[in-house]
C-alpha positions as CSV (number, residue, x, y, z in Angstrom):
1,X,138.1,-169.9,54.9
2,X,140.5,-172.1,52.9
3,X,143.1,-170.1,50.5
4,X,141.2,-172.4,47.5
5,X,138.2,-170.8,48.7
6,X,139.6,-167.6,48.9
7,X,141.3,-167.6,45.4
8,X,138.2,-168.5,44.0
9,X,136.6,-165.6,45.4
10,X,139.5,-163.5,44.0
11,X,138.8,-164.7,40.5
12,X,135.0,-164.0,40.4
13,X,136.2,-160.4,42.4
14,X,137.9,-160.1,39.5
15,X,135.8,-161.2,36.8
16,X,132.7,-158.7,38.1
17,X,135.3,-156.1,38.3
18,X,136.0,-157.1,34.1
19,X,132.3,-157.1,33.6
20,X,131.7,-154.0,35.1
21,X,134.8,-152.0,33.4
22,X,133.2,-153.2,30.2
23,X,129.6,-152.0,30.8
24,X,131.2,-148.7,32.2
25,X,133.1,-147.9,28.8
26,X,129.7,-149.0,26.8
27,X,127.6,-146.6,29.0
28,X,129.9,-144.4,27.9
29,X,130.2,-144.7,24.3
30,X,126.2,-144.8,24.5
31,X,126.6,-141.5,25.7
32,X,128.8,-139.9,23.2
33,X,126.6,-141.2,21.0
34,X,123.2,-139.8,22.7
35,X,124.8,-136.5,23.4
36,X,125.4,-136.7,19.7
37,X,121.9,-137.6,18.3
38,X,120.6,-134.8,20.7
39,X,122.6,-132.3,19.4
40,X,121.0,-133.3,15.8
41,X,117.8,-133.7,16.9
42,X,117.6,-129.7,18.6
43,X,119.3,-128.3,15.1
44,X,116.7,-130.4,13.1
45,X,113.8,-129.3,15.2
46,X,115.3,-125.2,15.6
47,X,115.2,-125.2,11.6
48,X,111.6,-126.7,11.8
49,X,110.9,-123.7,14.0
50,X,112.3,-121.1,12.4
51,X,110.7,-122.2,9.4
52,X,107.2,-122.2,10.8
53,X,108.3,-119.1,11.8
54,X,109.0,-117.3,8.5
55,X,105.1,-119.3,6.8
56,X,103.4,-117.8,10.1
57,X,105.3,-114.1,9.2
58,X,104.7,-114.3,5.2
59,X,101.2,-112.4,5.0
């Protein structure tokens, strides 16, 4: 393999390696941000419950 051949290789090494440090540090704001929303969603539907709750107790 030629060194041309070889630094081209090198470049789109490093190029993937770019790409892929950027999707890893999206995936993880996506998660911050889903771990987030979950959070929210649980409180949201533990009121809902506990006001069910207190209808399904009041005679």
């Amino acid at each position: 393999m030629s060194s041309d051949q070889l630094l081209e290789r090198l470049a789109q090494l490093e190029e993937a390696v770019r790409r892929a440090t950027e999707t890893i540090a999206r995936l993880r704001e996506d998660n911050v941000r889903l771990v987030r929303e979950r959070k929210q969603v649980v409180a949201q539907v533990d009121s809902i419950l506990k006001d069910l709750a207190k209808l399904h107790d009041t005679p």
